[in-house]
PyMOL commands that place a pseudoatom at each C-alpha (Angstrom):
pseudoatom trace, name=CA, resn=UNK, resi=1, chain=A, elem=C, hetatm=0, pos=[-3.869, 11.603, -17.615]
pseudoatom trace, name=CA, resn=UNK, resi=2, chain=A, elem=C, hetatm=0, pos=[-2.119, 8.699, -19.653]
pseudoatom trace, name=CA, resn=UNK, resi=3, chain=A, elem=C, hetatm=0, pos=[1.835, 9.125, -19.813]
pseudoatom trace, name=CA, resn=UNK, resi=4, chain=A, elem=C, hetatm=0, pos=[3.069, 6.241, -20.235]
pseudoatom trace, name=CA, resn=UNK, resi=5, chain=A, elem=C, hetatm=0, pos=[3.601, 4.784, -23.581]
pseudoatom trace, name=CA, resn=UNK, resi=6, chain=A, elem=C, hetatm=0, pos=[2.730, 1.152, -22.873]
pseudoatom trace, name=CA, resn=UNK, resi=7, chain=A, elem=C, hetatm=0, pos=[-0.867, 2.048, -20.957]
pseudoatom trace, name=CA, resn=UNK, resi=8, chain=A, elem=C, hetatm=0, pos=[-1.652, 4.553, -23.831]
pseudoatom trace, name=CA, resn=UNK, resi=9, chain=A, elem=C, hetatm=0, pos=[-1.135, 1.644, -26.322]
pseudoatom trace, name=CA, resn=UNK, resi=10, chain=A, elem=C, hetatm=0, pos=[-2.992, -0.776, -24.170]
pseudoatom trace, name=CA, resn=UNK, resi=11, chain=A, elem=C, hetatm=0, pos=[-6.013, 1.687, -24.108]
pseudoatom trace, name=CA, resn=UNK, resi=12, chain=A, elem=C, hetatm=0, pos=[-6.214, 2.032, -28.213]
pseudoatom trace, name=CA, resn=UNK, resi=13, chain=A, elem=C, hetatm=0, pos=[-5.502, -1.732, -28.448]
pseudoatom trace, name=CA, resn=UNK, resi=14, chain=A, elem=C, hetatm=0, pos=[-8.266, -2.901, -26.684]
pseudoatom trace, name=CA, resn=UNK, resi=15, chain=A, elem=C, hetatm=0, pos=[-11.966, -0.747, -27.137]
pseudoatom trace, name=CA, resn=UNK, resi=16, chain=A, elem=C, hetatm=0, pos=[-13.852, -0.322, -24.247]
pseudoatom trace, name=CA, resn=UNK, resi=17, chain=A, elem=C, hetatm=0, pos=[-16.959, -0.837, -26.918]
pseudoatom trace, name=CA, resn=UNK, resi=18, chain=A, elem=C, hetatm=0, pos=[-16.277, -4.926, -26.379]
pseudoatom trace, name=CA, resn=UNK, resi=19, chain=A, elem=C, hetatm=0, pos=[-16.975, -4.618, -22.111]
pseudoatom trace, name=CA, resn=UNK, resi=20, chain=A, elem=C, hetatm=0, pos=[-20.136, -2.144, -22.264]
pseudoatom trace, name=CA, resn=UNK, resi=21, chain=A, elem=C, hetatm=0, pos=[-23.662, -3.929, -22.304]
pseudoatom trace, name=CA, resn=UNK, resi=22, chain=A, elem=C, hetatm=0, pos=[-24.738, -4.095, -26.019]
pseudoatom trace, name=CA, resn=UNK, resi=23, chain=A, elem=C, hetatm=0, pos=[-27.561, -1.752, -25.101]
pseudoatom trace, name=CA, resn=UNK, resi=24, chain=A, elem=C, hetatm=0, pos=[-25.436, 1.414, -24.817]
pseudoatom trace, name=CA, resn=UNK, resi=25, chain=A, elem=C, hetatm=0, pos=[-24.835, 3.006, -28.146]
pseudoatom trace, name=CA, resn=UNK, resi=26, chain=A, elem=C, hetatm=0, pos=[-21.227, 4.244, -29.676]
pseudoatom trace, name=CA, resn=UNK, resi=27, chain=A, elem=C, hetatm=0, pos=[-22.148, 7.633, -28.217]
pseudoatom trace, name=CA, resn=UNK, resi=28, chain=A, elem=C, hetatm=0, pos=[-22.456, 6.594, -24.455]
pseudoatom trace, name=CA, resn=UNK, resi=29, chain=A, elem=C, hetatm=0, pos=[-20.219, 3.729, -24.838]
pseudoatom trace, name=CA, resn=UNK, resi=30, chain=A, elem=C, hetatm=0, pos=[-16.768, 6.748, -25.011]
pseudoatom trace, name=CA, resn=UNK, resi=31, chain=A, elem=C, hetatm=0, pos=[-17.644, 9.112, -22.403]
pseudoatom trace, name=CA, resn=UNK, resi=32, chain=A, elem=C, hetatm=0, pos=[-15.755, 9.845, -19.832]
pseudoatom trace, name=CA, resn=UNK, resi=33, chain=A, elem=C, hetatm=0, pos=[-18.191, 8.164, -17.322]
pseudoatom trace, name=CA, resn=UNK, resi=34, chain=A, elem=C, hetatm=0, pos=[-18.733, 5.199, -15.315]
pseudoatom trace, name=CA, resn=UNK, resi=35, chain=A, elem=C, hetatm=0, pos=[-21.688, 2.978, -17.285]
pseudoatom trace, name=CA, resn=UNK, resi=36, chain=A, elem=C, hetatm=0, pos=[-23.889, -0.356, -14.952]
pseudoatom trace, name=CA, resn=UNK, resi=37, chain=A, elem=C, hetatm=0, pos=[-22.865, -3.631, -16.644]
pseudoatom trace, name=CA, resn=UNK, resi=38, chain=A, elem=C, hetatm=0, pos=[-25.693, -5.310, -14.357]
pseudoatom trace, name=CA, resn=UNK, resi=39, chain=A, elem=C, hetatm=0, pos=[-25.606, -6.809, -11.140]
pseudoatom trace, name=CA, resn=UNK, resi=40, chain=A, elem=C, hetatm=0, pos=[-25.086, -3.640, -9.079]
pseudoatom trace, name=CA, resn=UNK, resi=41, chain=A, elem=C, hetatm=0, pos=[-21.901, -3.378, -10.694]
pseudoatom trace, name=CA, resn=UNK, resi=42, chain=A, elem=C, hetatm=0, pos=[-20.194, -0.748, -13.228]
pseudoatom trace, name=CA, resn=UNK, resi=43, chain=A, elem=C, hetatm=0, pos=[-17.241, -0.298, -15.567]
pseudoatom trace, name=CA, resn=UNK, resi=44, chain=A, elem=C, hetatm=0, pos=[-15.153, 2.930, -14.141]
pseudoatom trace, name=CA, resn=UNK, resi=45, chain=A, elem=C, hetatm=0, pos=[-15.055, 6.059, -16.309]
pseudoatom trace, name=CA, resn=UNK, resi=46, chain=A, elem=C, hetatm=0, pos=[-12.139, 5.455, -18.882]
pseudoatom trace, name=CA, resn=UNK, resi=47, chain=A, elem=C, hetatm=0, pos=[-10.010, 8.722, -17.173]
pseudoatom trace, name=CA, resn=UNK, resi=48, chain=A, elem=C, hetatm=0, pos=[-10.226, 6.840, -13.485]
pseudoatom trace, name=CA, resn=UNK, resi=49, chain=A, elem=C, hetatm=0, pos=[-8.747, 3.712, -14.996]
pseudoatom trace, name=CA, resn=UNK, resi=50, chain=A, elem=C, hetatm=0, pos=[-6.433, 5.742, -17.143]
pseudoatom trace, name=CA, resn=UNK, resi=51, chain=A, elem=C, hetatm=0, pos=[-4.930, 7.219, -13.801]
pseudoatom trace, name=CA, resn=UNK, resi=52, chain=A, elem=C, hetatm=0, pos=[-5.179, 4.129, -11.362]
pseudoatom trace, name=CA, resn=UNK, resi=53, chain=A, elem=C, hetatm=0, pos=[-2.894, 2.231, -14.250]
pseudoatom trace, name=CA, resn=UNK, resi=54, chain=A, elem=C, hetatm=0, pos=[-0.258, 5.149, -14.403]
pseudoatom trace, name=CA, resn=UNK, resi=55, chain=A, elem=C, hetatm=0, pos=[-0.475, 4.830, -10.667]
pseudoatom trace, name=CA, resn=UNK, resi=56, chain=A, elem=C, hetatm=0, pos=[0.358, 0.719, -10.926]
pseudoatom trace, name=CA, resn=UNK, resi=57, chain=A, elem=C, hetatm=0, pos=[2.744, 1.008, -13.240]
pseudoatom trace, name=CA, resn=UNK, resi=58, chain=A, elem=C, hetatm=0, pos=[2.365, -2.595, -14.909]
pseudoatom trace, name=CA, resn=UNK, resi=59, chain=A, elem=C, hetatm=0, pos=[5.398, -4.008, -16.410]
pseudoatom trace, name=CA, resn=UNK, resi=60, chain=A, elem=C, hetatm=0, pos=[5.951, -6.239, -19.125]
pseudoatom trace, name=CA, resn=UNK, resi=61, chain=A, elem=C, hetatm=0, pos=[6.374, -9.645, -17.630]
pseudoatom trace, name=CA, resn=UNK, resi=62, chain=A, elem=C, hetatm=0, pos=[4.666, -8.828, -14.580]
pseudoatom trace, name=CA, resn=UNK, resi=63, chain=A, elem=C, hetatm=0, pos=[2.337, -11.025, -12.676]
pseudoatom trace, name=CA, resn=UNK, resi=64, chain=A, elem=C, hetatm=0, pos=[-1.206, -8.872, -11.713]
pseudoatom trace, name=CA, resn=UNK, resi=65, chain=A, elem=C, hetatm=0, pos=[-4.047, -9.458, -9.470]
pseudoatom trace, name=CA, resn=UNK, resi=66, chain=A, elem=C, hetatm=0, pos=[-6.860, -7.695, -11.037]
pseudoatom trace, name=CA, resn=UNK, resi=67, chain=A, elem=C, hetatm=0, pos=[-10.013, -7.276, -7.792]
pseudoatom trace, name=CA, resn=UNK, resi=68, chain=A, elem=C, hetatm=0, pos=[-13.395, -6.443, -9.111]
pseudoatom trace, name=CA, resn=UNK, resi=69, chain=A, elem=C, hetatm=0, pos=[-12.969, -7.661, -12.878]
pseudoatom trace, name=CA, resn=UNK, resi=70, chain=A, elem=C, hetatm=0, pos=[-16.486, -6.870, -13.951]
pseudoatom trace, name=CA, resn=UNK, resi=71, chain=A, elem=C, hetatm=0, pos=[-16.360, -6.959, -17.501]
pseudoatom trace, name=CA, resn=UNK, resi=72, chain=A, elem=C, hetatm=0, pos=[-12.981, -7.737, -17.917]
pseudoatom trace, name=CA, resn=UNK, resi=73, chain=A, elem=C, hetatm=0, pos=[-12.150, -3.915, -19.362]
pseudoatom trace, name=CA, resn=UNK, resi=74, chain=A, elem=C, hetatm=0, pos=[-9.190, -3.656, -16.844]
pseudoatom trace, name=CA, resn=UNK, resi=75, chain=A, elem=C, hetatm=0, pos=[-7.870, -7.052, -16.772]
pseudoatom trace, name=CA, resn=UNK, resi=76, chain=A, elem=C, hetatm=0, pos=[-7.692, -6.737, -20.806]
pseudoatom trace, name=CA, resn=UNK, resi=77, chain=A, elem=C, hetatm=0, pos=[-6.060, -3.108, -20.344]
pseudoatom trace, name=CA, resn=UNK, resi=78, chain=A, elem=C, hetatm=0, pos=[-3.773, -5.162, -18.217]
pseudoatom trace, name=CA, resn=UNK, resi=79, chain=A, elem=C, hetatm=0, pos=[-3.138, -8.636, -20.388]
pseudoatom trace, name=CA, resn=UNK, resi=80, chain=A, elem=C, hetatm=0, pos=[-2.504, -6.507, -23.479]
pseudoatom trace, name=CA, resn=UNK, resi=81, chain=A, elem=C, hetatm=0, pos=[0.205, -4.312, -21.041]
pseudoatom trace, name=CA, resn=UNK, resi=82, chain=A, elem=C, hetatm=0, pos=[2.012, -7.554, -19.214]
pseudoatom trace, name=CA, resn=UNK, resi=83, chain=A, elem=C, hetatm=0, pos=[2.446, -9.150, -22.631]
pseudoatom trace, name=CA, resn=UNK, resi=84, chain=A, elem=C, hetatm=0, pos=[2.938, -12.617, -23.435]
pseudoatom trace, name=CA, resn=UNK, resi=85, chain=A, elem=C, hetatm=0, pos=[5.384, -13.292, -20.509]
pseudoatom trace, name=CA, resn=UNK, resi=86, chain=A, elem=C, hetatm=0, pos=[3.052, -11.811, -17.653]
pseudoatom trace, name=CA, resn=UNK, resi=87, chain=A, elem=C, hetatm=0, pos=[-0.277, -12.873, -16.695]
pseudoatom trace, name=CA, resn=UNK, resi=88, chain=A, elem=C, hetatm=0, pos=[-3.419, -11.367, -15.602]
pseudoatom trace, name=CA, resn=UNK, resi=89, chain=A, elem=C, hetatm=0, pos=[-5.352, -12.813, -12.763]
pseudoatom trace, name=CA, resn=UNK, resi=90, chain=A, elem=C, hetatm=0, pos=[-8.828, -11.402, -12.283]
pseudoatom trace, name=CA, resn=UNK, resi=91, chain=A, elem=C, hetatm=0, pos=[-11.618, -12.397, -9.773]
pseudoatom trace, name=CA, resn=UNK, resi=92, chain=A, elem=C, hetatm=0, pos=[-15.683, -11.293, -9.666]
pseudoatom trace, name=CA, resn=UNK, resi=93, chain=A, elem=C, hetatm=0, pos=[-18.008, -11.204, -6.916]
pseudoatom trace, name=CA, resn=UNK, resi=94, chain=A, elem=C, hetatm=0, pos=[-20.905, -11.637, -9.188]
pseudoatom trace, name=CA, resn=UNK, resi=95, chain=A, elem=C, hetatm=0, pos=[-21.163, -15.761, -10.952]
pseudoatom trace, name=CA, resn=UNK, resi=96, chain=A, elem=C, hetatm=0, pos=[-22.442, -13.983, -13.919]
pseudoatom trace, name=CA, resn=UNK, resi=97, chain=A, elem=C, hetatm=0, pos=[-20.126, -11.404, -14.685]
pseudoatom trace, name=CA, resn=UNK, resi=98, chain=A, elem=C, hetatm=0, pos=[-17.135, -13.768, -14.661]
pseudoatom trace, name=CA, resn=UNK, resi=99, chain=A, elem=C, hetatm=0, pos=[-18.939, -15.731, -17.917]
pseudoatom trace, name=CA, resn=UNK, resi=100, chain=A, elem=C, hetatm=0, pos=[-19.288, -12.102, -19.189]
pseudoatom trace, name=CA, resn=UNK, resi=101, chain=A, elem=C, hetatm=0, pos=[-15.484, -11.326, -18.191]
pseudoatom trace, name=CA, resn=UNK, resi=102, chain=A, elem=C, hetatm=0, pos=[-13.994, -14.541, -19.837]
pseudoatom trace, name=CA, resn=UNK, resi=103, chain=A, elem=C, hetatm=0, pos=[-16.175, -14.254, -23.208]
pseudoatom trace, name=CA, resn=UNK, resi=104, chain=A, elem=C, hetatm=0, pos=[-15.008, -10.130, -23.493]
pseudoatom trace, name=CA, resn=UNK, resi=105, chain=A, elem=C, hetatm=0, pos=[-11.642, -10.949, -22.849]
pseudoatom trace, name=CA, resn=UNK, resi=106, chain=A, elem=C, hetatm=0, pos=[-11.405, -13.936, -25.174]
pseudoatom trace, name=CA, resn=UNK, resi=107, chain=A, elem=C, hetatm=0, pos=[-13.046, -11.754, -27.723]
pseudoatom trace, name=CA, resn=UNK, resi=108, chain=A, elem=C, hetatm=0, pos=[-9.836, -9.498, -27.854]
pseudoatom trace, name=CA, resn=UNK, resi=109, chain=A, elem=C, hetatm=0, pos=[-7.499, -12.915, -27.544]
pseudoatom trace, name=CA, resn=UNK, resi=110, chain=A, elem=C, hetatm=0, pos=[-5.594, -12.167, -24.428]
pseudoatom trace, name=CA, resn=UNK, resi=111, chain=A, elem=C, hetatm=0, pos=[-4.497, -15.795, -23.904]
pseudoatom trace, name=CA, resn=UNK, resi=112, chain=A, elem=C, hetatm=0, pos=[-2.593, -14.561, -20.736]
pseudoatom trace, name=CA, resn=UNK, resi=113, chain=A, elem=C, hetatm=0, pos=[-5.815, -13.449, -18.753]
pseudoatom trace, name=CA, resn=UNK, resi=114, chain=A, elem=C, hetatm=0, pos=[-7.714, -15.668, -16.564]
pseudoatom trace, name=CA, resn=UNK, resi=115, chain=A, elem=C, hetatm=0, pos=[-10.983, -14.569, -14.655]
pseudoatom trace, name=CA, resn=UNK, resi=116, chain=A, elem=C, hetatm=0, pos=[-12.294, -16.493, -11.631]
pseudoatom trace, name=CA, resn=UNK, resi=117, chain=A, elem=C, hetatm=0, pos=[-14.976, -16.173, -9.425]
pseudoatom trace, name=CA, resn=UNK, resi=118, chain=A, elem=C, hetatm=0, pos=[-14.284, -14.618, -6.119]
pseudoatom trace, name=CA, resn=UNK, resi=119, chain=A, elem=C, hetatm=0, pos=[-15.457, -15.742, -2.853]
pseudoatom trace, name=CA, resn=UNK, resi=120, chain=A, elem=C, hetatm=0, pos=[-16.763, -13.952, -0.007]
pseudoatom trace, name=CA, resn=UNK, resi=121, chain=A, elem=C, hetatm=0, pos=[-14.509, -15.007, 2.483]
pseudoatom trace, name=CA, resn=UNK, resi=122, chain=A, elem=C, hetatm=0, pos=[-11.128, -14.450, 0.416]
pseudoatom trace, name=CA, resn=UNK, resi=123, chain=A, elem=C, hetatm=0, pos=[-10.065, -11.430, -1.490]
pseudoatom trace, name=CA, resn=UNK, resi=124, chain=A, elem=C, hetatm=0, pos=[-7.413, -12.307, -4.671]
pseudoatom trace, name=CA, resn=UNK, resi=125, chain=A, elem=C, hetatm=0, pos=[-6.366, -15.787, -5.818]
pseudoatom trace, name=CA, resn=UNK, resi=126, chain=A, elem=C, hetatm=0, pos=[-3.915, -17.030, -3.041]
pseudoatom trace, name=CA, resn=UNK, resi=127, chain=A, elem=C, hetatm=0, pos=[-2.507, -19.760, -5.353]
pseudoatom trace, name=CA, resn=UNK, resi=128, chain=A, elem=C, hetatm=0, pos=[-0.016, -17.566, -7.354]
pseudoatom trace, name=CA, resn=UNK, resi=129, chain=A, elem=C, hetatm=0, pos=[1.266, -15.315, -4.914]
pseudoatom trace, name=CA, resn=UNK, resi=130, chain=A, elem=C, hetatm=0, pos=[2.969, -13.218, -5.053]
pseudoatom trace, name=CA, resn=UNK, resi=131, chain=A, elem=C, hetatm=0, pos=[2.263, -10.942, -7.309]
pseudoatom trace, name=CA, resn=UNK, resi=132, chain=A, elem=C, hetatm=0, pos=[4.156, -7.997, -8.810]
pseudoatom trace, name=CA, resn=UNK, resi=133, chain=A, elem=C, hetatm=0, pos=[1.139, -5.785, -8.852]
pseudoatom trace, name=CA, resn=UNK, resi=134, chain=A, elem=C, hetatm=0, pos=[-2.450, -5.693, -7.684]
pseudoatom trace, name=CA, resn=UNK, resi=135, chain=A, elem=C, hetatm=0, pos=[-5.330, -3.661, -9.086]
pseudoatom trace, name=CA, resn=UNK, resi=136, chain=A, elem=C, hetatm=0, pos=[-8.695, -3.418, -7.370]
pseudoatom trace, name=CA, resn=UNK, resi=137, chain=A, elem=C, hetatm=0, pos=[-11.677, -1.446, -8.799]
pseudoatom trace, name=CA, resn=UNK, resi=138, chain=A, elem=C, hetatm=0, pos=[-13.843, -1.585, -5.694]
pseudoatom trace, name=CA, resn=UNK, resi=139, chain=A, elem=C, hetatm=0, pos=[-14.242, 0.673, -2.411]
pseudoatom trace, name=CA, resn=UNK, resi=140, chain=A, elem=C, hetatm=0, pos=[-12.798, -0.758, 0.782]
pseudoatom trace, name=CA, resn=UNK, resi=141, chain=A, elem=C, hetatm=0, pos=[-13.634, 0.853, 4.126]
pseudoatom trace, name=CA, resn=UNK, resi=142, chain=A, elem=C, hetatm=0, pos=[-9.539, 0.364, 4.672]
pseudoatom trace, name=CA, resn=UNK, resi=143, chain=A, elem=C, hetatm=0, pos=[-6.845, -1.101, 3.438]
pseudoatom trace, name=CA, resn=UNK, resi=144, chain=A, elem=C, hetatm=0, pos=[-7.441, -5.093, 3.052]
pseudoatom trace, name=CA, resn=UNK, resi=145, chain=A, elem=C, hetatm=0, pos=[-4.448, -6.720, 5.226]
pseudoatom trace, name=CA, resn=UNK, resi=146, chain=A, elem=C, hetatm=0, pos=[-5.458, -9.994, 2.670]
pseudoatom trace, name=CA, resn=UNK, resi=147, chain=A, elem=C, hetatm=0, pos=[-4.371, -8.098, -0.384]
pseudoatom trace, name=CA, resn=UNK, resi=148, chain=A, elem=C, hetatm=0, pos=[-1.298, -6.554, 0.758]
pseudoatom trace, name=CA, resn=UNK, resi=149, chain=A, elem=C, hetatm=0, pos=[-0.421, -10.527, 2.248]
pseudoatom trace, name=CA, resn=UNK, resi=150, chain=A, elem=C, hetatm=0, pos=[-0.622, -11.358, -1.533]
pseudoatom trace, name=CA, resn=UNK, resi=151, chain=A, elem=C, hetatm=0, pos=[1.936, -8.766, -2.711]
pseudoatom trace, name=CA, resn=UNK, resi=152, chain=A, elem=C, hetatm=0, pos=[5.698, -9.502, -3.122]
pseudoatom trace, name=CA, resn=UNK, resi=153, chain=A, elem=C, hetatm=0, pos=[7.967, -7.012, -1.502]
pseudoatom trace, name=CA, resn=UNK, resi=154, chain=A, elem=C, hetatm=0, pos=[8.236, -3.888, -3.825]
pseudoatom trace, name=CA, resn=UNK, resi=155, chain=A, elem=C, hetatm=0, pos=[5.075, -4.758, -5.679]
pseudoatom trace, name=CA, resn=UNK, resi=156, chain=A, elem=C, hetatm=0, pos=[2.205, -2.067, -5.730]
pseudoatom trace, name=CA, resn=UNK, resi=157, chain=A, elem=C, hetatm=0, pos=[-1.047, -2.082, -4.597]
pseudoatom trace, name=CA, resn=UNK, resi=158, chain=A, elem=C, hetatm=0, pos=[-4.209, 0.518, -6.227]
pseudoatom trace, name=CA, resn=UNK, resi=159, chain=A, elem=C, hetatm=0, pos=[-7.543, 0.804, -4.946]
pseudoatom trace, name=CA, resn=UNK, resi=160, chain=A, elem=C, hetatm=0, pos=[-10.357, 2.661, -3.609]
pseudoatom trace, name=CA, resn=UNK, resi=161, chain=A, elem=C, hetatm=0, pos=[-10.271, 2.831, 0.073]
pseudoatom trace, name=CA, resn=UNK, resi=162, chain=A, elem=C, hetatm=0, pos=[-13.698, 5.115, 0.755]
pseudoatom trace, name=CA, resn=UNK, resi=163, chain=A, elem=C, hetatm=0, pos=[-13.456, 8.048, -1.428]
pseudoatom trace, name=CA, resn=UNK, resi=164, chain=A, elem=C, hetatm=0, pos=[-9.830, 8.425, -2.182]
pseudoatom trace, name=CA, resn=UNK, resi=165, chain=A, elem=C, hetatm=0, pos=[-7.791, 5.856, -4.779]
pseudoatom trace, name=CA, resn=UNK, resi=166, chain=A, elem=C, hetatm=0, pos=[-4.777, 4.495, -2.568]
pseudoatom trace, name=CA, resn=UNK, resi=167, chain=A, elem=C, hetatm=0, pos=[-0.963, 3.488, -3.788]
pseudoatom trace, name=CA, resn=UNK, resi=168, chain=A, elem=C, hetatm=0, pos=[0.877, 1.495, -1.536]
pseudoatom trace, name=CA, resn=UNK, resi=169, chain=A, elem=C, hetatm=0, pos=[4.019, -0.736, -2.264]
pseudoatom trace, name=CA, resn=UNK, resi=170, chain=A, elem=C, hetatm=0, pos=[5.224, -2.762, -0.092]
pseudoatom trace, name=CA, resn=UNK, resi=171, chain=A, elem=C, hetatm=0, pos=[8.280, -2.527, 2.155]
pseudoatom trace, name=CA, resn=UNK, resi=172, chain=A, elem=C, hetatm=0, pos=[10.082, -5.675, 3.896]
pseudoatom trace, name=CA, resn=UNK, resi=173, chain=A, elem=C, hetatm=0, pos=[9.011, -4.039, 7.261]
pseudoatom trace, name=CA, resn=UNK, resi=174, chain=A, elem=C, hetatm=0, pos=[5.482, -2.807, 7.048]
pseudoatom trace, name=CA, resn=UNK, resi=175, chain=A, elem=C, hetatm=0, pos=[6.337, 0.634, 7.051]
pseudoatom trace, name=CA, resn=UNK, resi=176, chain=A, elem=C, hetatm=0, pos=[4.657, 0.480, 3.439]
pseudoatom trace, name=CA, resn=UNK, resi=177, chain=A, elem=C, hetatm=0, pos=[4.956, 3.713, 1.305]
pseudoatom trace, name=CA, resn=UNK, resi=178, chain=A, elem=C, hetatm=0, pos=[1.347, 5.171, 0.637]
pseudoatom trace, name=CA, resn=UNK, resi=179, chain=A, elem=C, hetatm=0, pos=[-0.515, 7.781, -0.878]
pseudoatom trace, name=CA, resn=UNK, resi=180, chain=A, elem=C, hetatm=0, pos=[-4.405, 8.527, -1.125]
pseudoatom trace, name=CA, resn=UNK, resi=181, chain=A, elem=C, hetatm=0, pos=[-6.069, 10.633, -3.933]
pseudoatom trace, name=CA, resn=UNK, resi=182, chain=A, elem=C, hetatm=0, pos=[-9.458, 11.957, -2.853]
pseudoatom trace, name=CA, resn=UNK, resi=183, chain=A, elem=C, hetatm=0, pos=[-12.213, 12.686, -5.162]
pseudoatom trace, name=CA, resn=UNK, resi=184, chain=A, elem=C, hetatm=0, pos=[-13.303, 9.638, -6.171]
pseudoatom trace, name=CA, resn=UNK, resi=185, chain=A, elem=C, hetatm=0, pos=[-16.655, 6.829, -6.195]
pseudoatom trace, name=CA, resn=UNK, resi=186, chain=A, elem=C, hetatm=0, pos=[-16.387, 3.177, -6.167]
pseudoatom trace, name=CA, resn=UNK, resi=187, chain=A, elem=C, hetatm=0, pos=[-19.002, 0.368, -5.644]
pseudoatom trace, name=CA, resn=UNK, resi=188, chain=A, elem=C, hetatm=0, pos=[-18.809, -1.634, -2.469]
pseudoatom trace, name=CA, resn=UNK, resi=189, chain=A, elem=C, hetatm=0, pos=[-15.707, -3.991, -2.331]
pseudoatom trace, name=CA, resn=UNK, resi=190, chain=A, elem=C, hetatm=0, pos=[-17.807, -6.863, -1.153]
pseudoatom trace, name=CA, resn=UNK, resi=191, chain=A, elem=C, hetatm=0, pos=[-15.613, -8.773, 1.762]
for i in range(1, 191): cmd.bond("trace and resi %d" % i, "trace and resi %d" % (i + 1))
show_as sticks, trace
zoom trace
């Protein structure tokens, strides 16, 4: 599943331990499974993160929407990836699982990650657009028009959209390029 050098170092640099409930012991905390952080919501199963990254492709320097934060496992994954020069934008439905988000992610000192709370009427953070890349770890009954808006031309999109894990970059003339995966589960994205 993980190929490329950068994601494979990103995923030994920062343990998964730090963004599972304290509850969970060292056994449950590493297997390949999806594990409830509270408030209806879950961390994904380490191999469905491990191929939705190959499938985004973060770059050093880029700048990454990260929908559906949770814990902060992904947007860490994705601070410790972007290095110094990029950034990590993250946003969470749920108040308290953007205090949990920050406190996990300062707790591995990725100084380029920021984690906001997302509103019902808005998906993303519409203040730095565009971004390179944009990462969402919740099901959508389709592809969100408001996401793709956010992405610069080229830049790649990932996400659930029902049961299949969607790629899509963008193209200047909305002819985007897209592929679906099926096999998958995903809470609700909550729009």
């Amino acid at each position: 599943m993980l190929r490329s050098r950068r994601i494979v170092d990103a995923f030994r640099a920062v343990d998964r331990a730090y963004f599972v409930p304290p509850y969970f012991g060292s056994a449950e905390t590493y297997l390949d499974r999806p594990l409830p952080i509270g408030y209806g919501q879950t961390i994904s199963q380490p191999s469905t993160v491990a191929f939705m990254l190959e499938l985004l492709q973060p770059q050093a320097g880029d700048k990454i929407l990260d929908v559906g934060t949770g814990s902060g496992w992904t947007s860490a994954l994705l601070g410790h990836i972007v290095g110094e020069k990029g950034s990590v934008h993250g946003v969470e439905i749920a108040p308290e699982l953007v205090e949990v988000g920050r406190r996990n992610v300062e707790r591995c000192l990725k100084a380029n990650v920021m984690i906001a709370p997302a509103t019902f009427n808005h998906l993303g953070d519409p203040q730095y657009v565009p971004y390179d890349r944009i990462l969402a770890s919740a099901s959508a009954t389709e592809i969100p028009t408001q996401l793709v808006a956010q992405l610069k031309v080229g830049g790649v999109l990932v996400l659930p959209v029902q049961n299949n894990v969607v790629f899509l970059r963008k193209q200047k003339n909305s002819q985007h390029e897209i592929h679906s995966y099926p096999g998958f589960v995903f809470v609700p994205l909550v729009t």
